[in-house]
N, C-alpha and C positions, 0 to 999 in steps of 0.2 A: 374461930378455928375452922368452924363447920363450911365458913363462906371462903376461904384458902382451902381447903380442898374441893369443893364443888369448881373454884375456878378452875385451881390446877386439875382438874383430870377433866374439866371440860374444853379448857381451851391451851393445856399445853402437854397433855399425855393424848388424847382422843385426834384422830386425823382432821384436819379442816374440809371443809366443802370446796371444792374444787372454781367455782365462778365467783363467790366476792374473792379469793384468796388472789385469783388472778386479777381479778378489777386493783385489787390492791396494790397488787404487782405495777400496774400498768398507771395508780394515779404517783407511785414511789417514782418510776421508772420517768415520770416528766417531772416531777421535782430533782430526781438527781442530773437530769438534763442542763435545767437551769442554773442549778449549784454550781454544777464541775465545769458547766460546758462542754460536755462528752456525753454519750449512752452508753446504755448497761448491754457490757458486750466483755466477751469472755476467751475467746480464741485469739484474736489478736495477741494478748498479753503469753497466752499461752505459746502461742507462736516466737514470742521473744522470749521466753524460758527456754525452749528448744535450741533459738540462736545462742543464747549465754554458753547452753552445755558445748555448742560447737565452738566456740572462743576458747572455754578449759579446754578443750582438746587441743586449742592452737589453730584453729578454721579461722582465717585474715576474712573479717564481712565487709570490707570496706568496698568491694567492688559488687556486692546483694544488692540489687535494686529496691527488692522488698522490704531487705530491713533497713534501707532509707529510706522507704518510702513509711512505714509503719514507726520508726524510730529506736535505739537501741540506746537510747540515755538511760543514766539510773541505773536503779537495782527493782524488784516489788516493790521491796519497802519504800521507796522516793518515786513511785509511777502512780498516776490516780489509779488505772485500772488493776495494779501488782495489789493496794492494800484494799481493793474492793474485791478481788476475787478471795484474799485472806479472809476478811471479813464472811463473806458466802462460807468458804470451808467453817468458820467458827460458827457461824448462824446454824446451817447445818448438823453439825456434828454435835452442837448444845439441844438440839431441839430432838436428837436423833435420844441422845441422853436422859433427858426429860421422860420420853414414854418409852424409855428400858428398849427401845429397838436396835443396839448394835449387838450384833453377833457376827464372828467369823464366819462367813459361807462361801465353799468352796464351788469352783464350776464343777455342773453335774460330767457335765463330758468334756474331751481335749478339742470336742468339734466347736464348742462353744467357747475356746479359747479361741481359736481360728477365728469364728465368726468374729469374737469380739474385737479381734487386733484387724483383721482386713477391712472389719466396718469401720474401726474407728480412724483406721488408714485415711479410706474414703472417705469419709464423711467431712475428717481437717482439712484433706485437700481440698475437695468443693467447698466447704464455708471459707475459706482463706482467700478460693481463686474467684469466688462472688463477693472477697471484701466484710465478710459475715458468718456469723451462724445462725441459728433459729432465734435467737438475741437482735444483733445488731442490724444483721440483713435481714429480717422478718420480725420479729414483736417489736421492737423498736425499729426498723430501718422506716415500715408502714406509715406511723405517725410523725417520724422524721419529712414525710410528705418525697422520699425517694421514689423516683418510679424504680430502679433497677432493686428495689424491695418486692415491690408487686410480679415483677418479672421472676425474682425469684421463691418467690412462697409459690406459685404458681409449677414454676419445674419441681421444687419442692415435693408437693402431693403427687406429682405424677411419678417422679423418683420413687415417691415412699410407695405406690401403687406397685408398680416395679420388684424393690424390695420386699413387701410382703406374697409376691407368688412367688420367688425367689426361697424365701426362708421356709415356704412350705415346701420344698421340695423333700422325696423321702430320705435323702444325704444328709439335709440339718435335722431328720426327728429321732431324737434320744430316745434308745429302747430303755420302758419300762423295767424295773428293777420291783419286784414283788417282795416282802419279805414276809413269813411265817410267824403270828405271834399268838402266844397260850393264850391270853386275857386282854381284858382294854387295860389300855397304859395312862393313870389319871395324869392331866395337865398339871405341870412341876410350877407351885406357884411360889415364884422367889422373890416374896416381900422386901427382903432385906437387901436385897442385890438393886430392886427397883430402887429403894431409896438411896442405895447409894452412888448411883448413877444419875438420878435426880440431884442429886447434892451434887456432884461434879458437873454438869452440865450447867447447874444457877451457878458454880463457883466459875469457870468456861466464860459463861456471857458475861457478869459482871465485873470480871478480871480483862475480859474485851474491850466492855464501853471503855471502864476507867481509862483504857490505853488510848481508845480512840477521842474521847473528850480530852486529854491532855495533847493529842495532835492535834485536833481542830485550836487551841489555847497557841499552839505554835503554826499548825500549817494549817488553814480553815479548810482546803481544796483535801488533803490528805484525809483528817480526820473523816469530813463529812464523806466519804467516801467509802469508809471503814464503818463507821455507822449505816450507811445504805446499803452495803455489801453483808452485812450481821443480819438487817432486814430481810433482803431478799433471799438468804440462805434459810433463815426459819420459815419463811413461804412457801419455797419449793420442798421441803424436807416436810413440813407439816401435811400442805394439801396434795404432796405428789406430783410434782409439775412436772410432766413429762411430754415435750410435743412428737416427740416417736410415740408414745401410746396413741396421744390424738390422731395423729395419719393412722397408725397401724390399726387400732382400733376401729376406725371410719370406713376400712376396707374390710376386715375380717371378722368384725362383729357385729358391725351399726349402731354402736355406739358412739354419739357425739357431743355430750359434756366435755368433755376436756378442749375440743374445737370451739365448741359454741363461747365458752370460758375467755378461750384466747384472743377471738373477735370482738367478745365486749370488754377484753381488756386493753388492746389496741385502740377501740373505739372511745375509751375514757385517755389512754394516753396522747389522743390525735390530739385533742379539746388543749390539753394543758402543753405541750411543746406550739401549738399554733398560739398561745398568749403568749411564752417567750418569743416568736417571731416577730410576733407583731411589737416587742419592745426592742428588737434589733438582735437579737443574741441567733448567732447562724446556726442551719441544719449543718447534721452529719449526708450529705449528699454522693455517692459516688456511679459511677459510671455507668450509663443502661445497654449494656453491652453482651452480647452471646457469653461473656465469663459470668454473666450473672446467673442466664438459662443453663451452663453447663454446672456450673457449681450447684444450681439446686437441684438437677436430676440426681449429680452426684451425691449429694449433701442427704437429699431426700432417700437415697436407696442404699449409702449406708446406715445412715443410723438405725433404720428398719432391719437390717442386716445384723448389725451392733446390737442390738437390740436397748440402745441408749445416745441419747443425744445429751448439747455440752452443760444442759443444767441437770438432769434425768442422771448421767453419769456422776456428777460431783455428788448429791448428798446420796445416793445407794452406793459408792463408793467407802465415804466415812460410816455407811452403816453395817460395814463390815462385808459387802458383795465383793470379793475379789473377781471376778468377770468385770467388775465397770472399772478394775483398777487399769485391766488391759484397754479397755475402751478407751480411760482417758491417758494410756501411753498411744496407741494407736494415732488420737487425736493430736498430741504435740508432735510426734511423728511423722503425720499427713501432713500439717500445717508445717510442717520446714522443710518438709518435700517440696509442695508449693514454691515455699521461697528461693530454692536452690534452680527452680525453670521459670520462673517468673517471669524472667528479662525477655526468655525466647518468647514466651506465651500472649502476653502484655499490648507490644504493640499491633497484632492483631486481634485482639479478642477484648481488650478493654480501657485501656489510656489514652485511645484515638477516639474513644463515643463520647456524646455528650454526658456531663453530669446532670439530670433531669430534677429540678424541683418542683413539683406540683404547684408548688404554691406561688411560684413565678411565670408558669405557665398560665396558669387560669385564673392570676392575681388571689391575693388570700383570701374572701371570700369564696370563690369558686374553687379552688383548691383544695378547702374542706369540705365544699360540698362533694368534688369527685371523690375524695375518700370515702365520705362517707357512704355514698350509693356506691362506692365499689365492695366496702366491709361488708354493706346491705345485702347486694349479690352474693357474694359470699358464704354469708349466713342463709340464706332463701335457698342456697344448692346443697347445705349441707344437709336444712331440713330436707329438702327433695331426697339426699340421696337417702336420710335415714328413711322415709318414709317407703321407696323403693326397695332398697335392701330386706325390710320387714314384712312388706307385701310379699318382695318374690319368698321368703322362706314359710311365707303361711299358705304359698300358691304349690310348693315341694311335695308336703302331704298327700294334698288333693289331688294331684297329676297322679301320685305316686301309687291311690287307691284301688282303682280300677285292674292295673297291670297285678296289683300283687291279689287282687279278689279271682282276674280270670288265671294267674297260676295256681292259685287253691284247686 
């Protein structure tokens, strides 16, 4: 009994460490590759929830470039990506249940409504109009061996750079609200609530699998897909996977865990998508074209803006943040904005460039090698920048002493 509770409050009530959580991520993330023959990518699908609502309304899509180009067969429940992003909400919202974290929470202010609907605006249209989000066109797109990945992780940061001057402006800072109290207020500890939230969360997952082992029994492509999507929802909900924190963070505190995380999770999932290549099984490759630079500036400075990107959104969502609930209407939102200019946008910004495989360019061998000296890079500027960023605030003080000794 004693060894069932040290697990459960070690490893499903207690938050996970942010770098193997993502390594994990990233060796799931090329097993689901090889399974589905797809990546673990979340905007797309979302974007065709978006088109469905416009269908009930009577919107004829037959003439959307987009959503033939993306596909509008099926429902969720018969798309690989519909019962994988099901799966993520379930994975999520059991894990969130487990360590008693859902709670209703309201936005503190109507500005942070704004924020969150404008960002999330922007952000679906850039991931959609680069083909991606921080999933498909960046954690995944990279080890897909895409250059128009690289192209976009790349506007990405500069975007998110962007949006964090942006969000500090004095317009987005919430005035403080003080409140007057007689005494300390002891922390309300609700035993009984935890476990019973904990009971629904183990009844959640294994009311899940059982669904999903009975489709993989009928559809292997489906089920497995609902099991990987269950996975990767207690990953990000456990260790916090947020890649807006990562850029936001990297600019306004020097903090780079969550960066450094994402690069060796990339770097584990380059290894295992480059063995299914090498057996024949195709990348997801698309077009290295200005829509991929524009989509990540844009991609990059809303979600900084949002203050949430499309996995960061889903599980603070189920854990009762209403701000990420706007975030992720913002997001299906953007993304079928997207598809309504698509046709104009397209042929010059991105269905005339080449589709660039790395690994065809500089044969597989060399293919992984440019990856990997380019993740290398990568890594080596984020140390610089932490080390930079830390220097110049220890160098603040010091400048700062002499001026305030000769105003004394």
């Amino acid at each position: 009994m004693q060894t069932w509770q040290d697990f459960r409050h070690q490893y499903l009530v207690r938050f996970w460490s942010p770098v193997p959580a993502v390594i994990a991520a990233g060796v799931l993330s090329a097993y689901y590759f090889g399974i589905t023959g797809t990546f673990w990518a979340v905007t797309g699908e979302f974007t065709r929830w978006g088109g469905h609502v416009l269908q009930w309304l009577g919107v004829d899509l037959s003439g959307w470039g987009y959503f033939q180009l993306i596909g509008m067969q099926g429902t969720p429940l018969t798309r690989v990506d519909g019962v994988m992003i099901i799966g993520m909400f379930a994975g999520c919202l059991s894990a969130a249940l487990w360590a008693n974290n859902v709670k209703l929470r309201m936005p503190q202010h109507r500005i942070r409504v704004a924020q969150a609907l404008v960002g999330g605006i922007i952000a679906g249209f850039g991931a959609r109009l680069a083909m991606g989000c921080n999933l498909a066109a960046f954690f995944t797109g990279i080890p897909q061996f895409s250059l128009h990945a690289w192209f976009f992780a790349i506007a990405t940061a500069i975007g998110s750079l962007a949006g964090a001057r942006v969000s500090m402006w004095p317009v987005f800072r919430i005035p403080v609200r003080l409140e007057r109290v007689s005494g300390q207020r002891p922390l309300a500890q609700r035993e009984q609530q935890a476990r019973r939230r904990f009971r629904a969360g183990m009844l959640l997952f294994a009311a899940f699998v059982a669904w999903a082992v009975a489709l993989v029994l009928d559809k292997p492509k489906l089920g497995f897909a609902a099991l990987f999507g269950l996975a990767f929802g207690l990953i990000i909900e456990r260790a916090q996977v947020c890649f807006t924190s990562a850029f936001r963070d990297l600019w306004l505190t020097g903090r780079t865990q969550m960066a450094k995380a994402i690069i060796f999770g990339m770097a584990v999932s380059a290894i295992g998508v480059y063995g299914y290549a090498q057996l024949g099984l195709d990348q997801k490759i698309f077009w290295a074209g200005p829509n991929a630079v524009l989509g990540g500036l844009l991609f990059g400075f809303g979600i900084v803006l949002a203050g949430g990107c499309e996995t960061g959104w889903m599980y603070r969502a189920v854990e009762g943040q209403v701000h990420f609930w706007w975030v992720g209407l913002g997001n299906v939102l953007g993304s079928t904005l997207l598809a309504l200019v698509w046709d104009d946008l397209a042929p010059a910004i991105a269905v005339n460039y080449d589709r660039v495989n790395l690994l065809k360019v500089f044969g597989p061998q060399g293919g992984l090698l440019v990856t990997y000296v380019l993740l290398a890079v990568a890594l080596a500027l984020v140390l610089l920048w932490e080390r930079h960023f830390f220097n110049k605030r220890r160098r603040l003080p010091e400048a700062a002493s002499p001026a305030l000794g000769t105003a004394a």
